[in-house]
TORLOVO-381518 format. One line per 4 residues: number of its first residue (from 1); their letters; for each residue z, y, x of C-alpha. Coordinates in steps of 0.001 Angstrom, whole numbers, always signed. Example, Ala and Ser with C-alpha at 12.3 -4.5 7.8 and 13.67 -1.06 7.14 Angstrom:
REM residues 2
1) as) +7800/-4500/+12300 | +7140/-1060/+13670
This chain:
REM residues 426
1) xxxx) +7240/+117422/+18871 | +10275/+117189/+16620 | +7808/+116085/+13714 | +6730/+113176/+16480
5) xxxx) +10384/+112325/+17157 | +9506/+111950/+20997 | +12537/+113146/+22609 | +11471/+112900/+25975
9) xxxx) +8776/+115618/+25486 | +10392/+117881/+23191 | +12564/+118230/+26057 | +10263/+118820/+28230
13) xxxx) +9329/+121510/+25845 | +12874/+122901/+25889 | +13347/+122911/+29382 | +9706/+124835/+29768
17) xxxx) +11271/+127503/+27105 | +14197/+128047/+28943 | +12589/+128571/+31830 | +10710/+131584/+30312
21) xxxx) +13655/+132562/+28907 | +15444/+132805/+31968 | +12435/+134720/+33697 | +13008/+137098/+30824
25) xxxx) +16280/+137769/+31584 | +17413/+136297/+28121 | +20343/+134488/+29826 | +21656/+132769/+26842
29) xxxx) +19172/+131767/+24988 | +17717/+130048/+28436 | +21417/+128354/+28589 | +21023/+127495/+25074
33) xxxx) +17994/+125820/+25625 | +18662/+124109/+28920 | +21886/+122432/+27626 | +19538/+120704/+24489
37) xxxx) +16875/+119902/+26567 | +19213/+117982/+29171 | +21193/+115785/+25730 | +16925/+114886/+24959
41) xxxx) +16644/+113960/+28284 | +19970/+111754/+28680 | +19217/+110041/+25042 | +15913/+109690/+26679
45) xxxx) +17097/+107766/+29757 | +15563/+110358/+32316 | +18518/+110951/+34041 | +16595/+112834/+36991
49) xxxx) +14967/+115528/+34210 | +18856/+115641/+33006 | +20365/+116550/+35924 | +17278/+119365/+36653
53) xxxx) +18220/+120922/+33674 | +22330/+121084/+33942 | +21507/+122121/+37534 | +19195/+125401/+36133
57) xxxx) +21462/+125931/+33725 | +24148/+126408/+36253 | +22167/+128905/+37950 | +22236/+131200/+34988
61) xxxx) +25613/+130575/+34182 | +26822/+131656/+37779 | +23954/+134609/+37745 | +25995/+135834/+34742
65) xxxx) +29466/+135096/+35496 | +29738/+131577/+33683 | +30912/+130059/+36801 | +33543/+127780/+34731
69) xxxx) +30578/+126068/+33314 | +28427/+125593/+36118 | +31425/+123848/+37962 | +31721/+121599/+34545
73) xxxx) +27788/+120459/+34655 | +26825/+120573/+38329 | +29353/+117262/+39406 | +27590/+115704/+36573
77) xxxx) +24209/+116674/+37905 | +25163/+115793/+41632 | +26777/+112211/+40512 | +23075/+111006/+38951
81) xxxx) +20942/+113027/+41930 | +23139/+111175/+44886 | +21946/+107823/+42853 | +18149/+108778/+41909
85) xxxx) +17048/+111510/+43842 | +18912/+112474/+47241 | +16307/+115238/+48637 | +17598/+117690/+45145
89) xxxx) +21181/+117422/+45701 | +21171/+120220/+48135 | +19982/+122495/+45347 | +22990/+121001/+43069
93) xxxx) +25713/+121398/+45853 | +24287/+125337/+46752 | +24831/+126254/+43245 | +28663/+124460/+43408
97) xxxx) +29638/+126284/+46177 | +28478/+129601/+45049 | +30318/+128575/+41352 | +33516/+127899/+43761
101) xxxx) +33052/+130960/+45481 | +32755/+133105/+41882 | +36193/+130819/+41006 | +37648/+132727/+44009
105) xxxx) +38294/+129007/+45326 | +36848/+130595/+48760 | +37962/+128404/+51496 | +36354/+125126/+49219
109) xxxx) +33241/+127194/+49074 | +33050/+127755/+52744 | +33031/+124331/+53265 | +30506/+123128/+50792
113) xxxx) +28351/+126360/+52046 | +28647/+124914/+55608 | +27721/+121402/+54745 | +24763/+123062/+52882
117) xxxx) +23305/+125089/+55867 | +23492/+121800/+58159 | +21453/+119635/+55531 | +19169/+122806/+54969
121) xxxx) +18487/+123064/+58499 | +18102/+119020/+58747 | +15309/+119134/+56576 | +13633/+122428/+57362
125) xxxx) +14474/+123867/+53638 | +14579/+127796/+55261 | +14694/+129090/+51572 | +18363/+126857/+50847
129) xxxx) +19280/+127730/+54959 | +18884/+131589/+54312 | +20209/+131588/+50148 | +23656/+129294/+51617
133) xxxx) +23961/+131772/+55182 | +23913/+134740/+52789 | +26733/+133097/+50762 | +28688/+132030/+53493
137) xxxx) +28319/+135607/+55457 | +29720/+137386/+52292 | +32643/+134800/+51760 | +33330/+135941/+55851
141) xxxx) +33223/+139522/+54440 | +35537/+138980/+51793 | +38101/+137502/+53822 | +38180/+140025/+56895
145) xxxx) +36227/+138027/+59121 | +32766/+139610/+59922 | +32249/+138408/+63221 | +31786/+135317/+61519
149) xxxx) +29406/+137347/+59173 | +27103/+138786/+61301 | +26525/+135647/+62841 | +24709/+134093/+59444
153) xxxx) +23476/+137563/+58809 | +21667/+137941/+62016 | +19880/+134681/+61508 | +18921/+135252/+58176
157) xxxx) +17729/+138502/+58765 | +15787/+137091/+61497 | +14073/+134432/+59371 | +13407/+136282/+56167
161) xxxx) +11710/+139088/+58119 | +9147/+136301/+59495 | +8584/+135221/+56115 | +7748/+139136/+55035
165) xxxx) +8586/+141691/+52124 | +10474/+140141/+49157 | +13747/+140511/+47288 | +15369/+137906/+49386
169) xxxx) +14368/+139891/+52586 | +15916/+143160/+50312 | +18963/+141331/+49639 | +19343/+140549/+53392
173) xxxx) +18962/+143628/+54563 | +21816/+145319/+52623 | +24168/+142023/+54002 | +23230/+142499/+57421
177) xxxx) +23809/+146189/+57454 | +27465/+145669/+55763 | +28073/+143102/+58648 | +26598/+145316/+61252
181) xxxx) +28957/+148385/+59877 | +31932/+146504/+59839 | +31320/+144728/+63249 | +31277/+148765/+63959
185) xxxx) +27400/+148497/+65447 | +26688/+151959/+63522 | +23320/+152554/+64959 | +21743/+149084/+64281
189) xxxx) +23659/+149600/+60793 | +21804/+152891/+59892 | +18544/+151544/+61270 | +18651/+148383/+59386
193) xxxx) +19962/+151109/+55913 | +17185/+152370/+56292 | +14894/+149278/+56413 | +16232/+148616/+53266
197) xxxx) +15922/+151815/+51544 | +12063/+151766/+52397 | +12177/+147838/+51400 | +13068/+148653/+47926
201) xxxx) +11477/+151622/+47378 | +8268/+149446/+48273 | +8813/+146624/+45975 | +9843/+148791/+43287
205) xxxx) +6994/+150843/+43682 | +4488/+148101/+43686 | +6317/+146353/+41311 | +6158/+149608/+38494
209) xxxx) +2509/+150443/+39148 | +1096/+147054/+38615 | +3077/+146752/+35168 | +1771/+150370/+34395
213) xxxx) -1543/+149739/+35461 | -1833/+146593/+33278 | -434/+148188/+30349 | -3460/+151086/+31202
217) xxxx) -5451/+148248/+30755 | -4410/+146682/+27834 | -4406/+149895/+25979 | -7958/+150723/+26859
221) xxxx) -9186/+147379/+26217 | -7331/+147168/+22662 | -8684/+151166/+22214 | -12871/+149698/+22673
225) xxxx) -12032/+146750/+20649 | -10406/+149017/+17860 | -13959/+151556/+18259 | -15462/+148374/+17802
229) xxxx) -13961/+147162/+14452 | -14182/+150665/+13074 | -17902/+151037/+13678 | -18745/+148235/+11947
233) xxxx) -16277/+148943/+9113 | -18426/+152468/+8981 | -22146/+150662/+8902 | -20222/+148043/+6007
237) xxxx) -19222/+150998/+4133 | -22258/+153330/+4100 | -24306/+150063/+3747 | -22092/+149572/+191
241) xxxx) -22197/+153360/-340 | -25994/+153305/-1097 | -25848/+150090/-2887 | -22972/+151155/-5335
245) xxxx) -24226/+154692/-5933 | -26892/+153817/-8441 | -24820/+152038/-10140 | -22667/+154768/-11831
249) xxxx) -19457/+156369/-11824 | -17672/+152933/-11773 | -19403/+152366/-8854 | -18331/+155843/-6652
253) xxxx) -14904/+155247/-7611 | -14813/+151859/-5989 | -16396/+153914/-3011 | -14326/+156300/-2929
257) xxxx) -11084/+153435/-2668 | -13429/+151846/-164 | -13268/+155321/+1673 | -9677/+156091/+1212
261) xxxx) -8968/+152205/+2541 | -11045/+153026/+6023 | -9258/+156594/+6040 | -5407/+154818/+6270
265) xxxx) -7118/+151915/+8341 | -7943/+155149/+10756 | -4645/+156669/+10410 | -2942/+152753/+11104
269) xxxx) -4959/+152813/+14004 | -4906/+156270/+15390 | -603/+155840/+15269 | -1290/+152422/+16879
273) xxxx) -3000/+154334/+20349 | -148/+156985/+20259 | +2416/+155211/+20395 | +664/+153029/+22871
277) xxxx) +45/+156090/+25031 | +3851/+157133/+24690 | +4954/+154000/+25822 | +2703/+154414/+29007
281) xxxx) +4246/+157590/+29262 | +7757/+156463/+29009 | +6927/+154151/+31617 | +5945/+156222/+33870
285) xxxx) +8662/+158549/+33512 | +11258/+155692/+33887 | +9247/+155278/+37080 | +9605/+159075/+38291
289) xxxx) +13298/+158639/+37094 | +13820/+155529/+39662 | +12259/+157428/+42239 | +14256/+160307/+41758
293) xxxx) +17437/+158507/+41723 | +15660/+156528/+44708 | +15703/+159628/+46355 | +18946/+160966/+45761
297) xxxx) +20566/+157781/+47231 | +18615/+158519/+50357 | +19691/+161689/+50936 | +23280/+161233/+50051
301) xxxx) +23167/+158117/+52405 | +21510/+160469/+55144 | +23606/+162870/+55135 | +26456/+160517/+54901
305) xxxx) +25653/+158193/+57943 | +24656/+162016/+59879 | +28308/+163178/+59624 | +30191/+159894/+60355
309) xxxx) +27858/+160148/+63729 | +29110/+163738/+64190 | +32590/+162768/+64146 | +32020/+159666/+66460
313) xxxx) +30152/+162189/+68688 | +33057/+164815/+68731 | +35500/+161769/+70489 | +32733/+161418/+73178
317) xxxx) +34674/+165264/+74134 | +37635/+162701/+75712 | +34785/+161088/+77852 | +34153/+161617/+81429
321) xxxx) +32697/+165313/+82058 | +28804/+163164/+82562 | +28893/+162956/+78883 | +29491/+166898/+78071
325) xxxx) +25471/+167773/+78650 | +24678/+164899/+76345 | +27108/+165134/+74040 | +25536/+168738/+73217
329) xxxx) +21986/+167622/+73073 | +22603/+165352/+70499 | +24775/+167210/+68324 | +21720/+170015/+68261
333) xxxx) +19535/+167421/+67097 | +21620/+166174/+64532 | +22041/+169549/+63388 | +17765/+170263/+63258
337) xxxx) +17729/+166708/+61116 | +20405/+167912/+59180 | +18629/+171076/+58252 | +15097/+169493/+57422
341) xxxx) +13731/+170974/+54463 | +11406/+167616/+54348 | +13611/+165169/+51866 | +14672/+168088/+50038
345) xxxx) +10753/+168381/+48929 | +10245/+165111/+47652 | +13735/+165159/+45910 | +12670/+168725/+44264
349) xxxx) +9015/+166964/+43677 | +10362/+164171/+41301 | +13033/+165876/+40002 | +10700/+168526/+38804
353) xxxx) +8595/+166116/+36717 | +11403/+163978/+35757 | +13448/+167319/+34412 | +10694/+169235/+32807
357) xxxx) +10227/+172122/+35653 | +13929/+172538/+35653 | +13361/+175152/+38328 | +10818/+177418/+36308
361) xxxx) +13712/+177254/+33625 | +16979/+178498/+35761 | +14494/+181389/+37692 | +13622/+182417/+33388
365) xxxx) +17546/+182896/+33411 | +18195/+184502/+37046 | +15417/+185706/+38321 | +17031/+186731/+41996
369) xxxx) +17825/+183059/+42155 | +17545/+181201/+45514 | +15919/+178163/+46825 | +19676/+177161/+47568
373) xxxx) +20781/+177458/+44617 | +18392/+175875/+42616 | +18937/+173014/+44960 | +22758/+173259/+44352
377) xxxx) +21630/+173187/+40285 | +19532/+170646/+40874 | +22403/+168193/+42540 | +24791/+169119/+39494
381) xxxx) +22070/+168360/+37104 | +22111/+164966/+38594 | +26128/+164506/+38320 | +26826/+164667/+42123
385) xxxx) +30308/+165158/+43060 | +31483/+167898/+44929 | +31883/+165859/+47910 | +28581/+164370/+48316
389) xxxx) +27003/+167811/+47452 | +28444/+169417/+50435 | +27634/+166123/+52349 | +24457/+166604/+51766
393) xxxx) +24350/+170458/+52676 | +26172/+169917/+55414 | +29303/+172216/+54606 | +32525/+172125/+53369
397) xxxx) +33279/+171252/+49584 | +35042/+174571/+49874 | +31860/+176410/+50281 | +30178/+174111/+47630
401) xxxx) +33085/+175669/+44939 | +32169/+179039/+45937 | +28149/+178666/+45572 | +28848/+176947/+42176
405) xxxx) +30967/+180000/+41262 | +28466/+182548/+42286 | +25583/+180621/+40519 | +27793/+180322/+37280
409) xxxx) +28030/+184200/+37478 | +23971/+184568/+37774 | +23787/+182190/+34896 | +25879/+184778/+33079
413) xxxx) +28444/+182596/+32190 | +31846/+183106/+31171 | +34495/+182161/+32657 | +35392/+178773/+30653
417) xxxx) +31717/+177066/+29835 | +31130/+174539/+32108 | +28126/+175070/+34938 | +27111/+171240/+35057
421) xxxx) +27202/+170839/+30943 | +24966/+174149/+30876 | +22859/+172932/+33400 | +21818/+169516/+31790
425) xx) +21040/+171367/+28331 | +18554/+173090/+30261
């Protein structure tokens, strides 16, 4: 294109680039590339292609904390789409008010997020509705208003969940459960918590083994071609062998550097599919690892959101004497939930493949070991504090000190190496 000296579609080509780019993640590159694709498109009078491009661009600057440069391009970008192209401004003005909002200018954000959700709504955009109610509900948050946030949250929970699973219904989720908390509606909060914590684990999940199973794929399809090749490189050479041999000495050297050339070509290719099948395996144990940590979240958040119920339950004691009989009922149960051996399995299940049969290791060291305190080893091999260990155990971070001492003793350790440091060389 730059050989052809047409601007207009070497920009287009630039603008297509940094697209990918910013797919890829390769922020700056993508800003790089939007920023000469919209100076093609301006020397190329296309003024609406222009202001496209300042406006992406903008959306990778604010993604990455750039906010001072989206608020330099977007006026220019609004300015030419108010004159050519009215129905993409509301993209242009979204992106300004979230740049304001990153600026900390948070009362001109509100405004422009406002004006935003009434065009959205005026021309049935739900996406630009939902993106500019999230932004507005978290401005409400940061300024100690979340009545005013659970209003947007509520409606864009309500909408996104019609439209089904994505990261936009994952992102309102979490929003709607901060609102919910801080509105001090703890049960819809831990119900909606744990909407999200399935949400994600599902679209990670799907997410990891579709890019495992193509790269399964790939590999065995590249592995047959490779077979392939190397036949036919065998019937070449053994078809050259018998040729060559009556030919003399000469001849069975240049065989035998034939030979030598298909033996390397074998080794090339044979180092090729290893480290092939190591990076399928390093996928999939970044997968187990995301699960695990997956995991650990949930149970730290369960046992979290368990005890803050507990305490709201012990006030219900002040209550009228109707509430006694329930008060204990529910306390028992939280106490059976508490106890449930059932999250512990999956966590142990993970962490297991993820840490090499870490609990075959400490019972080699301390064989009277119990299941308690491997699961006490297993929570300092994974950095917990003190605090959310006994959280999770449902005890007192006194106790926790005293269970770490005793398994420090059945480690056989003296008195100044450090349990979690031993732990993770295991």
């Amino acid at each position: 294109m730059k050989a052809s000296k047409d601007i207009h579609r070497e920009s287009g080509l630039l603008f297509t680039l940094a697209n990918a780019y910013s797919a890829n993640y390769d922020d700056e590159l993508a800003i790089t590339n939007y920023e000469q694709a919209a100076k093609g498109f301006l020397e190329a009078d296309d003024d609406r292609m222009y202001a496209a491009s300042l406006v992406n661009l903008s959306i990778v600057a604010n993604d990455i904390g750039k906010h001072k440069l989206a608020l330099d391009k977007l006026p220019k970008a609004i300015k030419v789409f108010e004159e050519k192209d009215p129905n993409s401004i509301l993209y242009a003005k979204t992106q300004l008010g979230h740049a304001h909002y990153l600026d900390k200018n948070i009362d001109k954000a509100i405004r422009i997020f406002k004006d935003c959700i009434e065009e959205s709504v005026r021309v049935d955009n739900k996406i630009l509705e939902n993106l500019n109610r999230k932004h507005l509900a978290q401005a409400y948050l940061d300024t100690s208003k979340p009545e005013l946030a659970l209003n947007e949250t509520n409606k864009v929970y309500k909408n996104e969940k019609l439209r089904g699973i994505s990261d936009a219904y994952l992102s309102a989720l979490k929003l709607h459960a901060e609102a919910l908390t801080l509105n001090e509606k703890n049960t819809e909060a831990v119900a909606v918590y744990k909407d999200y914590i399935t949400t994600k684990d599902s679209i990670f999940t799907k997410d990891k083994e579709k890019e495992i199973a193509n790269m399964r794929e790939l590999y065995e399809a590249e592995k047959r071609e490779a077979q392939i090749e190397l036949l036919e490189k065998d019937v070449s050479l053994s078809r050259t062998q018998k040729t060559l041999y009556g030919i003399g000495m000469f001849s069975f050297i240049a065989v035998a550097g034939l030979l030598y050339f298909g033996f390397t070509q074998r080794m090339k290719k044979n180092k090729i599919e290893r480290e092939k099948q190591e990076a399928i395996f390093i996928q999939e144990i970044e997968f187990k690892k995301k699960e695990l940590a997956s995991q650990t979240l949930h149970l730290v958040q369960k046992s979290t959101f368990i005890q803050e119920l507990k305490e709201n339950l012990e006030k219900i004691k002040k209550s009228p004497e109707l509430f006694k009989v329930e008060f204990r009922r529910l306390v028992m149960l939280l106490k059976k939930e508490s106890a449930e051996d059932k999250d512990w399995e999956v966590f142990k299940s993970y962490f297991s493949e993820v840490h090499n049969n870490f609990d075959h290791k400490i019972k080699a060291i301390a064989e009277d070991i119990t299941e308690k305190e491997i699961r006490l080893a297993s929570f300092l091999r994974m950095n917990l504090s003190t605090k959310e260990i006994a959280s999770m155990l449902n005890v007192l971070p006194d106790s926790v000190l005293k269970s770490k001492y005793r398994l420090k003793k059945k480690m056989q350790l003296d008195k100044d190496d450090d349990l979690t440091q031993f732990l993770n060389g295991l």
